[in-house]
C-alpha positions in Angstrom: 29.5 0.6 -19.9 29.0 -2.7 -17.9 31.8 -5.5 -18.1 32.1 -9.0 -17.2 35.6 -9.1 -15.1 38.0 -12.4 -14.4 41.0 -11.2 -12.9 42.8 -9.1 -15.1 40.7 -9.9 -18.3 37.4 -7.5 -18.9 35.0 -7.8 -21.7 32.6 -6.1 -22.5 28.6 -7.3 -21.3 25.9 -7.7 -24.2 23.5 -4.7 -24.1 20.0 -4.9 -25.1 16.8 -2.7 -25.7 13.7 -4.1 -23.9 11.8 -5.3 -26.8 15.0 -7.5 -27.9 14.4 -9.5 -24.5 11.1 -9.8 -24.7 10.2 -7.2 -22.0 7.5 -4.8 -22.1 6.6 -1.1 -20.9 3.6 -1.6 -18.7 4.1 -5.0 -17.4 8.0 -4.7 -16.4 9.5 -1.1 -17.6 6.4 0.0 -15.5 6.5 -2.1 -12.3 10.6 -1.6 -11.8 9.7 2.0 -11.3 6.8 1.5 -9.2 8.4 -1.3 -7.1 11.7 1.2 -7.0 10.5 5.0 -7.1 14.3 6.1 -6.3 14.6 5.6 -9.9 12.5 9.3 -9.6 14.4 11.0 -7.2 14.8 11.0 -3.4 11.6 10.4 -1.2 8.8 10.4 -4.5 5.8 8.4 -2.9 4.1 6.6 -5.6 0.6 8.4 -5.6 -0.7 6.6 -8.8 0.1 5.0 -12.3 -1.7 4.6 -15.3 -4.2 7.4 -14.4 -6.7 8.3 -17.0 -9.7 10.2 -14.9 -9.4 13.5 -16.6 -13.0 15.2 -16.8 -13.5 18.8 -18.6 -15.9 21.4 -17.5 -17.9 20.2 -20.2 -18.1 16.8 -18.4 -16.1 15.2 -21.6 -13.7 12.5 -20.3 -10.0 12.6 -22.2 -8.5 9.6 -23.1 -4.7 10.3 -22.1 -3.0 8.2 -19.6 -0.5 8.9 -17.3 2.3 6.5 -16.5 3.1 7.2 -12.8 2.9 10.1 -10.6 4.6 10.7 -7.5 5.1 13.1 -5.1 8.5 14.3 -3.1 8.8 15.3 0.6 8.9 18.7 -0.9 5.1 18.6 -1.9 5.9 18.6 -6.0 4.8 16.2 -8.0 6.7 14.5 -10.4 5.1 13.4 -13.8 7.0 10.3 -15.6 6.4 9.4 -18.6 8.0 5.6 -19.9 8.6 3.8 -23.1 10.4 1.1 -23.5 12.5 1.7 -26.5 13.1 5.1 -28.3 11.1 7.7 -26.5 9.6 9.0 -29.9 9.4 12.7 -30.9 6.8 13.8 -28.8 7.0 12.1 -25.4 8.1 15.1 -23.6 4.4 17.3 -25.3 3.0 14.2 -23.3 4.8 15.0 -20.7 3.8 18.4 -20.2 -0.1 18.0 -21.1 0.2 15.6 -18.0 2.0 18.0 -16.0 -0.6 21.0 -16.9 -3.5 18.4 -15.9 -2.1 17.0 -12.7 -0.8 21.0 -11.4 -4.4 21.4 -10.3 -4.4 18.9 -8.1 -5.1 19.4 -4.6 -4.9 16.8 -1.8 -8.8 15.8 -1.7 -8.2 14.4 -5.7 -4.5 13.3 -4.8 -5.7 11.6 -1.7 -8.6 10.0 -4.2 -6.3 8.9 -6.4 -3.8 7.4 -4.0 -6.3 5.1 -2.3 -7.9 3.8 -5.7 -3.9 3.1 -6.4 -3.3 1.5 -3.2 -6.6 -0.3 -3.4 -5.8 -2.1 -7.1 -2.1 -2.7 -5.4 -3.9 -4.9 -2.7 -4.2 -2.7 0.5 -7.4 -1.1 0.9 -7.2 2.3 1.8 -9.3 5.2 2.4 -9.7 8.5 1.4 -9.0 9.5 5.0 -5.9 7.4 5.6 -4.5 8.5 2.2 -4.4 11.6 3.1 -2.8 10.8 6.3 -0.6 9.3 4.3 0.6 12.3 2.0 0.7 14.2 4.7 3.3 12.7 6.8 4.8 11.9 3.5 5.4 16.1 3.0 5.2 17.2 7.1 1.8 18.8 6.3 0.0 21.0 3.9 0.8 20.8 0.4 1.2 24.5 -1.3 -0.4 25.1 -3.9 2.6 27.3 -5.7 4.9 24.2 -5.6 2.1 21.7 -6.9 1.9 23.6 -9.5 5.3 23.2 -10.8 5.6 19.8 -11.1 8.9 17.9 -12.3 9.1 15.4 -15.5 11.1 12.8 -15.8 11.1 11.1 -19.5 12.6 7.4 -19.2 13.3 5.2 -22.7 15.5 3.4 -24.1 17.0 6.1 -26.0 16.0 9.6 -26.8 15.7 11.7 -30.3 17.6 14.8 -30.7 14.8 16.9 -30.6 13.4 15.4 -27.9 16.9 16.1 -25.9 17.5 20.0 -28.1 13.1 20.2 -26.7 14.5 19.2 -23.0 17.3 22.0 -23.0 15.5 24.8 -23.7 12.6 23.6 -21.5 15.4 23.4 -18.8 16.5 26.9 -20.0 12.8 28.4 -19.4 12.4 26.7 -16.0 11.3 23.8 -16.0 12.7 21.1 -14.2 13.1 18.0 -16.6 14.9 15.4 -16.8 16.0 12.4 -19.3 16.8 8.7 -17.8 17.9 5.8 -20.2 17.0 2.4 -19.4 19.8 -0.4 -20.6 19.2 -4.1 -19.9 22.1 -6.2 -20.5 22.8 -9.6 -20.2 25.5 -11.6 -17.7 25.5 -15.1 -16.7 22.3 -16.1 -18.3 20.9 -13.0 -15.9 19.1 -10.1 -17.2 20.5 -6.4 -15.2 18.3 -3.6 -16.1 20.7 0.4 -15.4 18.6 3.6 -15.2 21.1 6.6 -16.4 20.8 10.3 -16.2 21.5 11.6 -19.7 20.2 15.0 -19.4 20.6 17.6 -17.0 24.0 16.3 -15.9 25.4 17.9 -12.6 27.6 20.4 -14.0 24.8 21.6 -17.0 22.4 22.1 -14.0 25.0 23.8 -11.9 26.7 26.0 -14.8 24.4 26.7 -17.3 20.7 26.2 -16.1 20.8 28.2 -12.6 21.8 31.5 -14.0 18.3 31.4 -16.1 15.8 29.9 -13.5 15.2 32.9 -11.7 11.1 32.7 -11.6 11.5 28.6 -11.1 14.0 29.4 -8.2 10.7 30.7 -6.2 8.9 27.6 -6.3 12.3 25.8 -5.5 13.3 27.7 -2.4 9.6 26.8 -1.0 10.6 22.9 -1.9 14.1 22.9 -0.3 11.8 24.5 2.6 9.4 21.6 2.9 11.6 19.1 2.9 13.0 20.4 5.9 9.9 20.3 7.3 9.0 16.9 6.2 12.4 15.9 7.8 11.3 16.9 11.2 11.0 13.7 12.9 14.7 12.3 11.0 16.3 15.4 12.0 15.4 15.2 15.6 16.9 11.3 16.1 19.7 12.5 14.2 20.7 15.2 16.4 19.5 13.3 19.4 17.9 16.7 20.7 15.1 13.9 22.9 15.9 11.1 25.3 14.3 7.7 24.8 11.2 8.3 27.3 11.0 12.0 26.9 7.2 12.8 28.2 5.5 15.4 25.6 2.1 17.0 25.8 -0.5 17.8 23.3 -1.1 21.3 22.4 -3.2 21.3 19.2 -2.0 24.7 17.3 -1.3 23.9 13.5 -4.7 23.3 11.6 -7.0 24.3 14.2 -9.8 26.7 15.3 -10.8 27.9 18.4 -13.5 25.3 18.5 -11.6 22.3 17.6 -9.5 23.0 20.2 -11.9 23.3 22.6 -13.6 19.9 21.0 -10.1 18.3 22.0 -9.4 20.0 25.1 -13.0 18.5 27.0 -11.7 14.9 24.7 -8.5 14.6 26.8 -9.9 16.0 30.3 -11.9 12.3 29.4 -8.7 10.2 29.1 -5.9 12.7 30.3 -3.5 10.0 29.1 -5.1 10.6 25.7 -2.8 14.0 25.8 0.3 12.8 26.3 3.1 10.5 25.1 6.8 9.7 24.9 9.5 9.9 22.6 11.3 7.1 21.0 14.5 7.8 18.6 12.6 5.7 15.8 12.4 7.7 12.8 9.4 6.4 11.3 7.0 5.8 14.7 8.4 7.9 17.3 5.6 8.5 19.6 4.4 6.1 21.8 0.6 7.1 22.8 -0.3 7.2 26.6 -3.5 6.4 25.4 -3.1 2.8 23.8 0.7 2.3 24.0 1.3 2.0 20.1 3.6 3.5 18.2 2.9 6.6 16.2 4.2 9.0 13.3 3.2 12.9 14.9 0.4 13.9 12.1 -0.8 10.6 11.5 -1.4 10.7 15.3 -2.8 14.7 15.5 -5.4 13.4 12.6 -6.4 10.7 14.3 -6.5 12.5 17.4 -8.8 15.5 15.3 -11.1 13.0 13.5 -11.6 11.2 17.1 -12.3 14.3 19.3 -13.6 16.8 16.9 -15.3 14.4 13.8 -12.7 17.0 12.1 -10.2 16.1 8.8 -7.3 18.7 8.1 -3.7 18.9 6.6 -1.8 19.4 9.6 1.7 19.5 10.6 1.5 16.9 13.5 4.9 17.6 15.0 3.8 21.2 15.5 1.2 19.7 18.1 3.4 17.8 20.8 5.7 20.4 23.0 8.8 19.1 25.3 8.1 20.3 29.7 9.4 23.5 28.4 6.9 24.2 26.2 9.1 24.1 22.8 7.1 22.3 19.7 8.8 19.7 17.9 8.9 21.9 15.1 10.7 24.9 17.1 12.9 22.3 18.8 14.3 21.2 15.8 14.8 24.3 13.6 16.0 26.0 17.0 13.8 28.6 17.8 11.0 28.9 20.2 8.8 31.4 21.8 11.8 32.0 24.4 13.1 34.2 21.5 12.2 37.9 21.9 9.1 38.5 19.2 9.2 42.2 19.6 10.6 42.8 16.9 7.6 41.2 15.0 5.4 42.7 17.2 6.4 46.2 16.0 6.1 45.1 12.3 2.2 43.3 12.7 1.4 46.9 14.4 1.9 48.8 11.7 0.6 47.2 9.4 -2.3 49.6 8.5 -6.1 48.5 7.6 -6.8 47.9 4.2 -3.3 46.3 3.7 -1.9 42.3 4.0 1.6 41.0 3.9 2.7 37.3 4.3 4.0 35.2 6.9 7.3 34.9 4.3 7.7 38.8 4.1 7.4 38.7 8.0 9.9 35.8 8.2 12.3 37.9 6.1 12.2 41.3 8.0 12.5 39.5 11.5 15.3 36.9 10.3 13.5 33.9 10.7 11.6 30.7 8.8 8.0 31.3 7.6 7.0 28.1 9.7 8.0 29.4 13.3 6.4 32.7 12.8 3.1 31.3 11.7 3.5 29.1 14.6 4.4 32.0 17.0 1.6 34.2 15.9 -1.2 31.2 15.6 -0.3 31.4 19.4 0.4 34.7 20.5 -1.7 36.6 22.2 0.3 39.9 22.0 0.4 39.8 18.1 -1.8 42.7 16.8 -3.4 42.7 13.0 -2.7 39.0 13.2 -5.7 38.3 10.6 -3.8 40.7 7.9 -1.4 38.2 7.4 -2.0 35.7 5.0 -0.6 33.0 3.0 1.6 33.8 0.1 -1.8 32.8 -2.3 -3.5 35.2 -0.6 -5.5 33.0 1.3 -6.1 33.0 4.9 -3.5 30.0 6.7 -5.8 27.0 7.8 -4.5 26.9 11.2 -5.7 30.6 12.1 -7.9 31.4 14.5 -8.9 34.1 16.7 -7.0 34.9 20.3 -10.9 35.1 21.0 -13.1 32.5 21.1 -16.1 34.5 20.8 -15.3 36.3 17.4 -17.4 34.3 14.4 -16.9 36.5 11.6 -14.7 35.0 8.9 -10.5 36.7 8.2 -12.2 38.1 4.8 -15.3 39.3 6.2 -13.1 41.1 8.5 -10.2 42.4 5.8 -13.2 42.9 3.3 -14.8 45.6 5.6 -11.1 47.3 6.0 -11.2 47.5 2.2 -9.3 44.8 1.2 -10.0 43.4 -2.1 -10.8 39.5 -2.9 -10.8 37.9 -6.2 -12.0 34.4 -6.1 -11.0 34.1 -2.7 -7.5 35.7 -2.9 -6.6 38.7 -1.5 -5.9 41.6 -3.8 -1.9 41.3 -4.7 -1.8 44.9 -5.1 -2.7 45.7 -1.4 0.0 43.6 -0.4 2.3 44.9 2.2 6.0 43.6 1.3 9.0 43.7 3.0 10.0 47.1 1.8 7.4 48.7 2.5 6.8 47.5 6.1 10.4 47.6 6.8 9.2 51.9 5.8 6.3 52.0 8.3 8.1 50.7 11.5 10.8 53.3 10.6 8.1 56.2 10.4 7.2 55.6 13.4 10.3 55.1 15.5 
């Protein structure tokens, strides 16, 4: 409730639904949560609105439209769905049709849509920068298993019971959704528009929807773990682990191949100021460039520095890609670990891991009691790491930023894993080959 207050007198403010003020769903309802994406959640970049370019393999076009989509630090997207009065009986089967179509996304057609967004907003962008974009926005590569599960958020002015008894037991299966009313009331001749959370409240999400989210709790985990990483940068100038004027040096890892690097190596012998720069505690530019003396975010600067050197564009994790004078990653300096630590462990692990068999950075992680992030990072760059090309992504994928410790090797990971009698199914490594933690945590201990 909203009151107008004079001293010790209170009475209560006149409430109103949109259409009683004359306001309307796309032109206002619309733009408030466009101009003010909080209203979504913490950190949701606004990636489009009113999208309607849905194409079947048929080539028929559908007609449905999709309010607004954003997209957390965490890499999910989140699909909201508005009306301006009473949501109606079947916003939230909207809702999820538009959540099934936008799940198989990737960041070529999120990147597409972005920049058509931006561009009808006023500010021209490219397909090229709007990835840049996204990808500092997350710290990186978006995964596929949390893109997939993306989060709805129904806003209205008020909601049916079956919509809220439908929202439940969606809850209750998994999926994260959520109900916001929008009041508007009326003080001083003033319009005041309140966005409240009717449904999950704090303690249903902590008391009764946990205990059943066990397969959702995955896919949640690996969100909580991106937005770590996409708080790289903030958590360094929090913690004030760099100096104003701290000198870093570029050493490409993340997103890379042997010949990109090598592309980028003969780039900076060019310009050696092109492969350095210093820090700044300035949480949204914090590298100034040797090379022109502007301010930069770390991946918007490792793209720039790819596309420039190599003609190469690539999700990267740009903070990965600038290392302190002792050789520490802004990554590992952050999450506090480096290759200082003893990797034996590890090393034992990757060797007995035995042909015809894969296992994950994440089951790796696990055994060795570490992050996923700075063991990928640790074996993109270690030498010493044997069978290296038998881990893979938890997809089953090979990770973009591997390459060989050799330059001269061309065959491809699955050419390799292929001939060792690993399985692929469009493109994905045979699940049932997998090596997982119990199992490799059997085969170091046979051989000790």
């Amino acid at each position: 409730m909203l009151f107008e207050v004079d001293g010790r007198s209170a009475r209560p403010a006149a409430t109103h639904s949109l259409r009683e003020v004359d306001l309307e769903e796309r032109a206002h309802l619309q733009e408030w949560v466009l101009d003010q994406p909080q209203v979504l959640g913490d950190d949701v970049l606004i990636v489009t609105s009113e999208f309607d370019r849905w194409t079947g393999q048929d080539g028929t076009r559908a007609r449905d439209r999709l309010d607004v989509l954003g997209l957390d630090s965490s890499g999910r997207l989140v699909v909201a769905e508005l009306k301006r009065d009473d949501s109606g009986g079947d916003v939230h089967l909207q809702a999820i049709t538009y959540a099934a179509l936008v799940s198989r996304f990737t960041l070529e057609t999120l990147a597409d849509a972005y920049a058509q967004y931006r561009t009808r907003r006023g500010e021209p962008l490219t397909i090229a920068e709007a990835a840049d974009r996204i990808a500092e926005h997350v710290g990186g590569d978006l995964d596929p298993d949390v893109l997939r599960r993306p989060r709805l958020v129904l806003i209205a002015g008020s909601f049916p019971r079956q919509v809220t008894h439908t929202a439940v037991w969606l809850s209750e299966m998994g999926v994260d959704i959520s109900l916001i009313s929008v009041t508007v009331w009326r003080v001083e001749g003033r319009l005041v528009a309140g966005f409240t959370k009717v449904y999950p409240t704090a303690e249903v999400e902590e008391f009764t929807l946990a205990p059943v989210r066990a397969e959702a709790r995955v896919a949640t985990e690996k969100a909580a773990e991106r937005s770590r990483t996409a708080s790289t940068v903030r958590r360094l100038v929090d913690a004030g682990l760099l100096e104003d004027g701290e000198v870093l040096t570029l050493l490409p890892t993340h997103g890379t191949t042997a010949a990109t690097r090598a592309a980028i190596a003969s780039w900076v012998a060019e310009a050696p100021e092109r492969g350095r720069a210093s820090w700044q505690n300035d949480p949204q530019a914090p590298l100034v460039w040797a090379a022109d003396g502007q301010s930069w975010k770390p991946t918007t600067l490792a793209r720039h520095i790819l596309r420039e050197a190599a003609g190469v564009e690539a999700s990267i994790q740009g903070p990965a890609w600038w290392t302190t004078e002792g050789g520490v990653d802004l990554t590992e300096l952050v999450n506090g670990t480096s290759d200082r630590r003893d990797w034996s462990d590890l090393h034992r692990y990757l060797e007995a891991l035995p042909a015809g068999r894969w296992t994950t950075y994440g089951d790796l992680a696990q055994l060795v009691g570490t992050a996923a992030q700075p063991l990928g990072n640790h074996v993109m760059k270690c030498s010493d790491c044997t069978n290296a090309y038998r881990v893979l992504g938890s997809t089953g994928r090979r990770s973009p930023g591997f390459s060989w410790s050799d330059p001269d090797r061309t065959e491809s990971v699955e050419e390799v894993l292929a001939a060792e009698g690993v399985r692929f199914v469009n493109g994905a490594a045979d699940p049932v080959q997998r090596s997982r933690v119990e199992e490799l945590r059997r085969l170091v201990t046979a051989t000790q």
